[in-house]
RODO-2510 file (C-alpha; in nm, 4 decimals, decimal comma):
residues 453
     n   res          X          Y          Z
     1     x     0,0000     0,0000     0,0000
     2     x     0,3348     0,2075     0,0947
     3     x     0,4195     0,1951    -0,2686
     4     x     0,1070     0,2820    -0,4096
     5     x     0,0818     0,5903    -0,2268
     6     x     0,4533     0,6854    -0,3110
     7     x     0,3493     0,6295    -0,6810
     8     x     0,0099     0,8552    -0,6559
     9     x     0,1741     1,1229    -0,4901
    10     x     0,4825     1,0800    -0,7682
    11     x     0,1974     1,1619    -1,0567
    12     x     0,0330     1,3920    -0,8154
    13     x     0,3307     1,6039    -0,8216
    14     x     0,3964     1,5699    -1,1506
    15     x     0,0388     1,7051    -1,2683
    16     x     0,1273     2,0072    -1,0763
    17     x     0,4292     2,1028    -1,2609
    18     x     0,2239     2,0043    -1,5738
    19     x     0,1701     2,2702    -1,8534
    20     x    -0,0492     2,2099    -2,1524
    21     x     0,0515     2,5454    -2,3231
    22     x     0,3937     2,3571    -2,3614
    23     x     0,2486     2,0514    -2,5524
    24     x     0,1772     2,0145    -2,8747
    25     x     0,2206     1,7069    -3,1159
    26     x     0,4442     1,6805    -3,4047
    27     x     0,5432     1,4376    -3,6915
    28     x     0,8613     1,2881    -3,7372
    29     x     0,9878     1,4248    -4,1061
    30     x     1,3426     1,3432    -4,0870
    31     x     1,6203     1,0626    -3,9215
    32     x     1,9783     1,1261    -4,0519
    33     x     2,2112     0,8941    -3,8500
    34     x     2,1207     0,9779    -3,5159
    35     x     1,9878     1,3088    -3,5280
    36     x     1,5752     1,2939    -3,6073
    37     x     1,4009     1,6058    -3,7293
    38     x     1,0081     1,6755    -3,6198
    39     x     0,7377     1,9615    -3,7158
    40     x     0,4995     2,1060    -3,5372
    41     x     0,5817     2,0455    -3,1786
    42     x     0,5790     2,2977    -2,9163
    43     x     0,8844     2,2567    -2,6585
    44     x     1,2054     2,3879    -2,5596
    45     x     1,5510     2,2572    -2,5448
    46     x     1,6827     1,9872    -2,3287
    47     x     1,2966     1,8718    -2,3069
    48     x     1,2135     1,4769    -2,3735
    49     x     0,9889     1,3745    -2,6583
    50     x     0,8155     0,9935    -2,7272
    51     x     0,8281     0,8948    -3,0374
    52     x     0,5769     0,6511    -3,1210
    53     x     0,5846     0,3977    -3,3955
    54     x     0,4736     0,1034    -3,4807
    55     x     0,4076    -0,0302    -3,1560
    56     x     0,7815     0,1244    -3,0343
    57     x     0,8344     0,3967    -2,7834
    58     x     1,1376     0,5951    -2,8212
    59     x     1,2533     0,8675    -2,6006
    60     x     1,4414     1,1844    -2,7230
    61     x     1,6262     1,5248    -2,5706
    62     x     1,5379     1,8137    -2,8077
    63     x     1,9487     1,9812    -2,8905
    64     x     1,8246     2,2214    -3,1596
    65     x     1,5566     2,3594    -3,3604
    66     x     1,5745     2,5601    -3,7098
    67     x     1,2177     2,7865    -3,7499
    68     x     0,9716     2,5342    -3,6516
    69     x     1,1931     2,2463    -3,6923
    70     x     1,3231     2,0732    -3,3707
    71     x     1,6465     1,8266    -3,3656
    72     x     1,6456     1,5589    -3,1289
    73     x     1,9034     1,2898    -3,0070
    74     x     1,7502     0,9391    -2,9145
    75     x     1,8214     0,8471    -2,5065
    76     x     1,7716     0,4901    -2,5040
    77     x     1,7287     0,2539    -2,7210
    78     x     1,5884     0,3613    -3,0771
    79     x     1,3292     0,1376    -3,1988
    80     x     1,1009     0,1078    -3,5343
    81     x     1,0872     0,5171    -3,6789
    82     x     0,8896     0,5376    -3,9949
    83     x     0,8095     0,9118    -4,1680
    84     x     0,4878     1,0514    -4,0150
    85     x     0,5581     0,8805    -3,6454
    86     x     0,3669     1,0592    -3,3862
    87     x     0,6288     1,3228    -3,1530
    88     x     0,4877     1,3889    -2,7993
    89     x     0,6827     1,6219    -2,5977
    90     x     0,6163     1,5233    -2,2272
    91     x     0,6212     1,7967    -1,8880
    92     x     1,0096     1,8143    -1,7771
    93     x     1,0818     1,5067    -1,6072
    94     x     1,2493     1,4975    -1,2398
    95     x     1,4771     1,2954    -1,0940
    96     x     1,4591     1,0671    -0,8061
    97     x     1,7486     1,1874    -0,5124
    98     x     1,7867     1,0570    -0,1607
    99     x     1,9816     0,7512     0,0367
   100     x     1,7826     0,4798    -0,0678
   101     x     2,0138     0,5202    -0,4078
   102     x     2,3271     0,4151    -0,1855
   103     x     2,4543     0,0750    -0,2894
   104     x     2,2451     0,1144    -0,6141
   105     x     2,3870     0,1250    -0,9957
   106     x     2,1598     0,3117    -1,2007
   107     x     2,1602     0,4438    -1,5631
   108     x     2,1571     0,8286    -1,6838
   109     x     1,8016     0,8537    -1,6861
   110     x     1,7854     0,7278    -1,2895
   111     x     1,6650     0,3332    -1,3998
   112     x     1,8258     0,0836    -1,2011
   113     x     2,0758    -0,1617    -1,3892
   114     x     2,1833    -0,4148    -1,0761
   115     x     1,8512    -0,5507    -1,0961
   116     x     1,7706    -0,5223    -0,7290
   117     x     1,3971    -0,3897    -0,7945
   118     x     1,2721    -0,0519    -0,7600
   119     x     1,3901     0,2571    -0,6298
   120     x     1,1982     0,4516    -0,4190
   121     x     1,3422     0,7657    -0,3837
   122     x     1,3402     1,0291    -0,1281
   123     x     1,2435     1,3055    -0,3138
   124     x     1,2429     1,4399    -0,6773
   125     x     1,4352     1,7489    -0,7707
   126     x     1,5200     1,9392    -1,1325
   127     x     1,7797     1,8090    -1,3081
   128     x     1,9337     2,1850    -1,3411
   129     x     1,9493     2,3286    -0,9660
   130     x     2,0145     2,7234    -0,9262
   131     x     2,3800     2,8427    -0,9617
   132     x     2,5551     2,9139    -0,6454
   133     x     2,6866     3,2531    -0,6579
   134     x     3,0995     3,2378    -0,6104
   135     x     3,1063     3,4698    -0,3263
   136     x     2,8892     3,2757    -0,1146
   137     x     3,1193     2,9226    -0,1473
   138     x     3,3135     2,8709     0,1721
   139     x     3,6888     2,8830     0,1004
   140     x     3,8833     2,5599     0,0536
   141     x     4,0301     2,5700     0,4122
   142     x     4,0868     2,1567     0,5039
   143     x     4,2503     1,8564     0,3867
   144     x     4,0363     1,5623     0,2518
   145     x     4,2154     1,1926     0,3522
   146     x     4,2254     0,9845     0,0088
   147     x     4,4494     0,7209     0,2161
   148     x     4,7203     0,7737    -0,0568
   149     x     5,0061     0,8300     0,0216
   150     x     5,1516     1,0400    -0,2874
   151     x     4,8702     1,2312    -0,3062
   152     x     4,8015     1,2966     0,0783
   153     x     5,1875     1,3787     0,1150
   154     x     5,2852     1,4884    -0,1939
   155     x     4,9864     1,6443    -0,4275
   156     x     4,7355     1,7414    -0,0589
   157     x     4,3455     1,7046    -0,2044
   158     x     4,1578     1,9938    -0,0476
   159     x     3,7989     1,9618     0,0763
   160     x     3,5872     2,0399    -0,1759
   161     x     3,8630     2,1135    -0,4555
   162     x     3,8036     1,9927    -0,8538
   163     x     4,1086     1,7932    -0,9454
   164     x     4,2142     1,6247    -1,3387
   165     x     4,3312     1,3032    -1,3294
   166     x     4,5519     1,2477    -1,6307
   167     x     4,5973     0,9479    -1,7932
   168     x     4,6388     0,7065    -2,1324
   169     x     4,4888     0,3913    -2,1117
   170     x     4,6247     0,0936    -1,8972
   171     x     4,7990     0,2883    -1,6577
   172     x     4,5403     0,2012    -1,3644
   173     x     4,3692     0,5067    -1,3503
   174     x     4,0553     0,2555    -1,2385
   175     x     4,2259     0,0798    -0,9402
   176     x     4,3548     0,4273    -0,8699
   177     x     3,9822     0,5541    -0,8330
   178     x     3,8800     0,2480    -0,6557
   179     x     4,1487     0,3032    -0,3427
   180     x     3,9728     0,6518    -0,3491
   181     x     3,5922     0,5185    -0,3017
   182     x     3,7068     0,2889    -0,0421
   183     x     3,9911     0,4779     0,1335
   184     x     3,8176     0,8554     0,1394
   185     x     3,6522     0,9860     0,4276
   186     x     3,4106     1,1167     0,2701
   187     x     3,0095     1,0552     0,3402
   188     x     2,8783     0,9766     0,0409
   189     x     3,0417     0,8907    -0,3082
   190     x     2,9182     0,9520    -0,6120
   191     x     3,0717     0,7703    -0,9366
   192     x     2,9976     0,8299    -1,2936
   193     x     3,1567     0,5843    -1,5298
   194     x     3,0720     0,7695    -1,8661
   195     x     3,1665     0,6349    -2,2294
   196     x     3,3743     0,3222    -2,0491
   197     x     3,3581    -0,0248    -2,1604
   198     x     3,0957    -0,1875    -2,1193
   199     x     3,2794    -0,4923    -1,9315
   200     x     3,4762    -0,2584    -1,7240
   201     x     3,1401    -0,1343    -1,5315
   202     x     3,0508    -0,4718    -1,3750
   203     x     3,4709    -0,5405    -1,2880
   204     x     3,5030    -0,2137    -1,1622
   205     x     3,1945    -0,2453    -0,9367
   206     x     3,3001    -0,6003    -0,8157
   207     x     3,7183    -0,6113    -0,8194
   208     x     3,7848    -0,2555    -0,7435
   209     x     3,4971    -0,0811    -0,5408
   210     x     3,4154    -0,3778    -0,3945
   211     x     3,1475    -0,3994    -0,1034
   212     x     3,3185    -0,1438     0,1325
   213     x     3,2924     0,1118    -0,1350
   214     x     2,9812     0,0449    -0,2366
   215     x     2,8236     0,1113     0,0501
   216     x     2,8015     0,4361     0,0910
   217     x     2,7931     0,4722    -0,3131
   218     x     2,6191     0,5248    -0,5947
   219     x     2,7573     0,4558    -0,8896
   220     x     2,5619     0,5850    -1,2814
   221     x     2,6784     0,3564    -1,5215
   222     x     2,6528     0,5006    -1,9042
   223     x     2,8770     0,2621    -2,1404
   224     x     3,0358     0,2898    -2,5153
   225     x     2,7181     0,1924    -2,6932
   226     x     2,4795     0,4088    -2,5132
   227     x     2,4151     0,7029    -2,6998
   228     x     2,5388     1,0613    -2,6849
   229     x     2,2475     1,1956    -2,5132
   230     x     2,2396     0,9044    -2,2185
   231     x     2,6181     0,9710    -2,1503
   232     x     2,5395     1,3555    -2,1133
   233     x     2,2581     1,3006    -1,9110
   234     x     2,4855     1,0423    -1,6768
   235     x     2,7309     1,2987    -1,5958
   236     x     2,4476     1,5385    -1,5672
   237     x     2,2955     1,3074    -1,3071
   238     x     2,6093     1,2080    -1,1146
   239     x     2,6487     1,5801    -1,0540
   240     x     2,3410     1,6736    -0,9682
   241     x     2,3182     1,3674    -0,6861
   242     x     2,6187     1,5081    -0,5810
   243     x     2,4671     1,8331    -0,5376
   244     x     2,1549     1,7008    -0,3518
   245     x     2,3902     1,5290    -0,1122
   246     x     2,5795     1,8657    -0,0202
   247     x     2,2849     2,0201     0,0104
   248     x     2,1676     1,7724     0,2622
   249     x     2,5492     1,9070     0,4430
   250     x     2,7030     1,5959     0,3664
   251     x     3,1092     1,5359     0,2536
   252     x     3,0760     1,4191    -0,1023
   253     x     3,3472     1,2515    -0,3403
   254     x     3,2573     1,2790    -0,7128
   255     x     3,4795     1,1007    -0,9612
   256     x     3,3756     1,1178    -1,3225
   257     x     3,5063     0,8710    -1,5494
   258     x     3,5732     1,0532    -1,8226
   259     x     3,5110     1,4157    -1,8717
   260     x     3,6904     1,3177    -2,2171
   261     x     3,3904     1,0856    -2,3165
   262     x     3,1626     1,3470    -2,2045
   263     x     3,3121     1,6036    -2,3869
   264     x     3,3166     1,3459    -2,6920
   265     x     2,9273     1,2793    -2,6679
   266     x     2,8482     1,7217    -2,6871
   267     x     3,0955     1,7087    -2,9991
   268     x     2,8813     1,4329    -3,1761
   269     x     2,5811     1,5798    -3,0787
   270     x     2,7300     1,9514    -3,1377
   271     x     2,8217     1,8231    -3,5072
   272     x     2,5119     1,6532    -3,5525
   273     x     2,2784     1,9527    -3,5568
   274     x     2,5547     2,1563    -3,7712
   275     x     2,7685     2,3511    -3,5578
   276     x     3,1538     2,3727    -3,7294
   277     x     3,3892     2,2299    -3,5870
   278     x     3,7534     2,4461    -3,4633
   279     x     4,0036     2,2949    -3,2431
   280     x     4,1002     1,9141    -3,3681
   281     x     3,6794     1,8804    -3,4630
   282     x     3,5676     1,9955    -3,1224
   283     x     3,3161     2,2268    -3,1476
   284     x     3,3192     2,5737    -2,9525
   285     x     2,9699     2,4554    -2,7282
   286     x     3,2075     2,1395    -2,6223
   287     x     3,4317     2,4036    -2,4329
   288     x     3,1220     2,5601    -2,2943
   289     x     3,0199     2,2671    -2,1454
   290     x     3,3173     2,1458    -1,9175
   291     x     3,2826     2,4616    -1,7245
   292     x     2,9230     2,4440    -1,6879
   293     x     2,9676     2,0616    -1,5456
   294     x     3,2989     2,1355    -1,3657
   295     x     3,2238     2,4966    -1,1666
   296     x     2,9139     2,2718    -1,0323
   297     x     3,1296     2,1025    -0,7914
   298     x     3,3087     2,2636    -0,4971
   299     x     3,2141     2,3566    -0,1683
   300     x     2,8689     2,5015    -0,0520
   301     x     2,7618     2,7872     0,1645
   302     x     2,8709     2,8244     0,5159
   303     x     2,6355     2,5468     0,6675
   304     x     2,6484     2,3518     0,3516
   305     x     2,8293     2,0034     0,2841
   306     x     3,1070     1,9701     0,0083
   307     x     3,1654     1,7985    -0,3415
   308     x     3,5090     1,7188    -0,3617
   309     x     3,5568     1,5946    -0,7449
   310     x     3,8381     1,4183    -0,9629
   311     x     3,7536     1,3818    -1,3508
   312     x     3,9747     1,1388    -1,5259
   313     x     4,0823     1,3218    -1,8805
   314     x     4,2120     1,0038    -2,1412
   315     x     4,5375     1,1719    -2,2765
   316     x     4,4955     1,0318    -2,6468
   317     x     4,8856     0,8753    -2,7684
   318     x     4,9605     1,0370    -2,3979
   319     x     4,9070     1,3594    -2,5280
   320     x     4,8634     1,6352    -2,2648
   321     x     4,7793     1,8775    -2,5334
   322     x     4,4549     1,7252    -2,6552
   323     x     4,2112     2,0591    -2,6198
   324     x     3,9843     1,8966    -2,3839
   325     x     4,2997     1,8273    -2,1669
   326     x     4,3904     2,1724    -2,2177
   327     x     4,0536     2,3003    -2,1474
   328     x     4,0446     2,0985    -1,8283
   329     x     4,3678     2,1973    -1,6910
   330     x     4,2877     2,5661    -1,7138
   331     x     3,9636     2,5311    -1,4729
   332     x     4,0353     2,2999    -1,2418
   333     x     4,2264     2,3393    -0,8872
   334     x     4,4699     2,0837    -0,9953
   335     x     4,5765     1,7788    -1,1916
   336     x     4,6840     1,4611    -1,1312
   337     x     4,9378     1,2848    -1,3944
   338     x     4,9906     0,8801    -1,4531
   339     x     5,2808     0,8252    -1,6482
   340     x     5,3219     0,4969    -1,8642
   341     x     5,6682     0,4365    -1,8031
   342     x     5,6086     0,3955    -1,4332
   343     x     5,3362     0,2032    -1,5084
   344     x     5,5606    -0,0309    -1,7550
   345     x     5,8196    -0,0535    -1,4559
   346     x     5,6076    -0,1429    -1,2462
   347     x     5,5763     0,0938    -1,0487
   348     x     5,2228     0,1753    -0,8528
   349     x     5,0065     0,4110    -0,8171
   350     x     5,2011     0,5328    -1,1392
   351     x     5,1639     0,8836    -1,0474
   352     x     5,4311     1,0953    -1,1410
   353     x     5,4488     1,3741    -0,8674
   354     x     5,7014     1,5850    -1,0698
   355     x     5,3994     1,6563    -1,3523
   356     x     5,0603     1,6502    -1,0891
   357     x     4,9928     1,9882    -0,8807
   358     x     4,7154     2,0517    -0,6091
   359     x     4,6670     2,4469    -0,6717
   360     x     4,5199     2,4328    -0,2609
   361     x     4,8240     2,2721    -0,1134
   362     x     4,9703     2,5860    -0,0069
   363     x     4,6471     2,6726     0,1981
   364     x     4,5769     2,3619     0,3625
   365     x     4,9127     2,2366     0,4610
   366     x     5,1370     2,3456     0,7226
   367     x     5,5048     2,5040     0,6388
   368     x     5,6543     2,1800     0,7513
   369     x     5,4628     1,9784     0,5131
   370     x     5,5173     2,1886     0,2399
   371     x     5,8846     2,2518     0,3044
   372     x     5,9066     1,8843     0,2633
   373     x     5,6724     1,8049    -0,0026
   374     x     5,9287     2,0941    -0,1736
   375     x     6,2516     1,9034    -0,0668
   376     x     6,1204     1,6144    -0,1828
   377     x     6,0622     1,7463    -0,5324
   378     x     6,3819     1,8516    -0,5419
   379     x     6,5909     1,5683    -0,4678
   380     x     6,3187     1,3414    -0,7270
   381     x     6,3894     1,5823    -1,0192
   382     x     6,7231     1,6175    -0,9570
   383     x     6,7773     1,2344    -0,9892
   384     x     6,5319     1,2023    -1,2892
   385     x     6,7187     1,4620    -1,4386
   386     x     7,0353     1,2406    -1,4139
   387     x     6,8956     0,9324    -1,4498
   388     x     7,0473     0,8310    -1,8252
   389     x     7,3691     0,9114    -1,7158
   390     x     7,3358     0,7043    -1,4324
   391     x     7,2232     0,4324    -1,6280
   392     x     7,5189     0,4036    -1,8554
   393     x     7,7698     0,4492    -1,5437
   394     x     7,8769     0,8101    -1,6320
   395     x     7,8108     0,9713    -1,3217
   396     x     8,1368     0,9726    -1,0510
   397     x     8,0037     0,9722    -0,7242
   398     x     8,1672     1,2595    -0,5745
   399     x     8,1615     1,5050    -0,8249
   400     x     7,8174     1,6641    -0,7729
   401     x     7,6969     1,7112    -0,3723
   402     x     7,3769     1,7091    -0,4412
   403     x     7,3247     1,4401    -0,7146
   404     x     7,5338     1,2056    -0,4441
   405     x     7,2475     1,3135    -0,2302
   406     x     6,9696     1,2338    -0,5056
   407     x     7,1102     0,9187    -0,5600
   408     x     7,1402     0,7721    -0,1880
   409     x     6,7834     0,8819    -0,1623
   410     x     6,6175     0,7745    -0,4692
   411     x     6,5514     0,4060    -0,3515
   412     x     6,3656     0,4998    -0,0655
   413     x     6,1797     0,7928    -0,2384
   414     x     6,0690     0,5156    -0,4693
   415     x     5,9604     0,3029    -0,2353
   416     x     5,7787     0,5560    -0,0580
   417     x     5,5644     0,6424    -0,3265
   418     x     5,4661     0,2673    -0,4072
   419     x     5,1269     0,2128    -0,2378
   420     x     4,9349    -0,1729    -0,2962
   421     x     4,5754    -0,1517    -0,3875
   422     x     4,4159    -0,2459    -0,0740
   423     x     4,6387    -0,0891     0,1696
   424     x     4,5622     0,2674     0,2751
   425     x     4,7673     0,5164     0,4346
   426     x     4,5968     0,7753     0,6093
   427     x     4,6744     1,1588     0,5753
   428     x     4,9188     1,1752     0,9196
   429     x     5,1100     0,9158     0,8235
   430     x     5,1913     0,9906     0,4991
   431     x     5,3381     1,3271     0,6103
   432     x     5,5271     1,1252     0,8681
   433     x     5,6713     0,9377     0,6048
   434     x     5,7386     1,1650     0,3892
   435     x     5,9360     1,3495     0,7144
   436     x     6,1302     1,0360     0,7577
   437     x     6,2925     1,0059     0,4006
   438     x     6,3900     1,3654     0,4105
   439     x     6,6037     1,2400     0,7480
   440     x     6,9610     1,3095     0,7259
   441     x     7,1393     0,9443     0,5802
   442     x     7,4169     0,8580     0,8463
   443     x     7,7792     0,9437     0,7957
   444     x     8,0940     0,7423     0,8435
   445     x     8,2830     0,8395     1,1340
   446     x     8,4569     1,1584     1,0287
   447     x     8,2774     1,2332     0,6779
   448     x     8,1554     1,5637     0,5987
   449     x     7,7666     1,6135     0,4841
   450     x     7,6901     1,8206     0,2379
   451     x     7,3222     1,9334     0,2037
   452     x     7,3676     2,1390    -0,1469
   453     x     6,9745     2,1180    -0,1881
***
């Protein structure tokens, strides 16, 4: 009877919002590839039509119109379209919010995949909340704990911050994201696997995020074959969950996997309706749109929660000049970088802390921490710097102080950044490793030390 009720009131609510002046039917006159052209209908962008033919139901965002023209891109599944098929537009839709979506794995559109039944959400909100006006976001002012111990040492993830995590494929940017779900402190986490394989979604939810993680997640699965529209509207939804969350003054951790496939679905649908292309066939709106999705995240008013987010970018041939890498870089607080060659030696998390940056460290740290995050970097670049010529043997210990230095270090600096996937290193004892590499190495009895660094 519970459920009944929940349902009535659902449609009750809907009715309200309900406005005939927006509704009119239209006729299907055009499908070219996967854009489909209607007459007559009355409705705005972003708005869903049905599209009903022969017996099939397909649903549609409107991206576009031309006089009384409207251009839509299918959601789901596109069945039977013949010329003439009946276009419906229907009220704007909400979506279902609240905790009974922890643990769940749901689609863009809010449908549950894991099939564990119905959700019965909490409430229903818009899918495009008010903007929060800059000057009324709390500073970033604290640390978040990723249990990491390069990044809480090394590359400090601020509370609330927007970070890029940088990689080519293979590199384990996924394992890397599962030690975040289940090592972060946050309350609630959020993940959006956007674009990804197909196969990858049930292994990541099993092998990596495992049952510890997925507790207190909820993870919107949109893969490869799904169409342009679904993956927008996943990455649409992941935010906007993680929005309803902070609102609710919770801690939340959003990783988006991949802002690049995102930014890949806007250019097909961008091209598709006939906008030109500019920078390597991305289309000027696709460089609108990462903003609008990124500046989303952050932290909320004074008495508000947090949305603390990392969005993987694919660095195509390892490329950190692809535009949407570019693009990326330039707005966020930060970026994260995994390098294939310490990936191919074996070396994990393969996070090279000479490239990555956290644009907050300096405010969230103390001196001491960032005095030695600073050493660090300079006695790790120095080596790397000198590493081919330590490699063929043409370095003579003694003839450079502080390469001498660099290369007594190295070892343990590389060991200290090697972290196994299910071991987690919380935030103070990173920093008290990181303190204890950057101790003094023991003399012989009557050597001199020289600290050139």
């Amino acid at each position: 009877m519970s459920l009944l009720l929940e349902k009535l009131q659902r449609y009750r609510d809907n009715l309200e919002k309900y406005d005939p002046t927006l509704v009119a039917r239209g006729r299907l006159i055009r499908v070219t590839g996967l854009m489909l052209e209607a007459s007559g209908c009355k409705t705005s962008i972003g708005s869903v039509c049905r599209i009903a033919s022969d017996g099939d139901v397909t649903e549609a965002e409107v991206v576009g119109f031309e006089g009384d023209r409207i251009f839509m891109m299918p959601i789901g599944t596109v069945g039977r379209l013949r010329p003439g098929a009946e276009v419906l537009p229907v009220a704007d839709s909400l979506i279902g919010v609240g905790n009974a979506y922890l643990g769940r794995v749901i689609d863009g559109v809010g449908a549950p995949l894991d099939g564990k039944g119905e959700i019965i959400a909490d409430e229903y909100v818009s899918m495009n909340p008010q903007t929060i006006n800059p000057l009324h976001r709390e500073p970033i002012r604290d640390a978040l704990d990723v249990g990491i111990t390069a990044l809480n040492s090394m590359v400090t993830v601020g509370r609330g911050q927007r970070l890029g995590l940088f990689a080519g494929s293979g590199v384990g940017k996924s394992v890397l994201l599962g030690m975040m779900t289940r090592f972060t402190n946050a309350d609630i986490i959020i993940v959006g696997l956007v674009g990804e394989r197909g196969r990858e979604v049930k292994e990541f939810i099993e092998n990596i995020l495992d049952e510890k993680g997925m507790s207190r997640s909820i993870v919107i699965a949109s893969p490869a074959d799904d169409s342009p529209a679904m993956k927008i509207r996943a990455a649409n939804l992941a935010t906007r969950m993680a929005e309803y969350f902070r609102d609710q003054k919770k801690d939340v951790l959003l990783l988006l996997d991949s802002l690049t496939r995102y930014a890949q679905a806007q250019r097909q649908i961008a091209l598709a309706v006939g906008e030109p292309p500019s920078t390597k066939g991305y289309p000027p709106s696709v460089f609108a749109k990462i903003p609008d999705l990124v500046e989303r995240a952050g932290n909320g008013g004074a008495d508000g929660g947090s949305v603390t987010a990392f969005y993987t970018v694919l660095s195509e041939g390892d490329d950190l000049q692809d535009p949407v890498a570019d693009s990326a870089r330039a707005i966020l607080d930060g970026h994260i970088v995994l390098s294939r060659r310490l990936a191919e030696s074996g070396h994990y998390p393969a996070i090279d802390v000479e490239a990555s940056v956290s644009r907050t460290m300096p405010a969230i740290t103390s001196e001491t921490h960032l005095k030695s995050a600073q050493r660090f970097r300079q006695i790790y670049a120095c080596y790397r710097r000198n590493e081919d010529l330590i490699t063929v043997g043409a370095y003579s210990a003694g003839s450079d102080a502080a390469l001498d230095e660099a290369v007594a270090r190295f070892p343990s600096m590389q060991k200290f950044l090697q972290q196994g996937m299910n071991e987690q290193v919380p935030l103070p004892e990173a920093i008290s490793r990181l303190e204890s590499v950057l101790v003094p190495p023991q003399s012989p009895p009557g050597a001199q030390v020289t600290n050139a660094l």
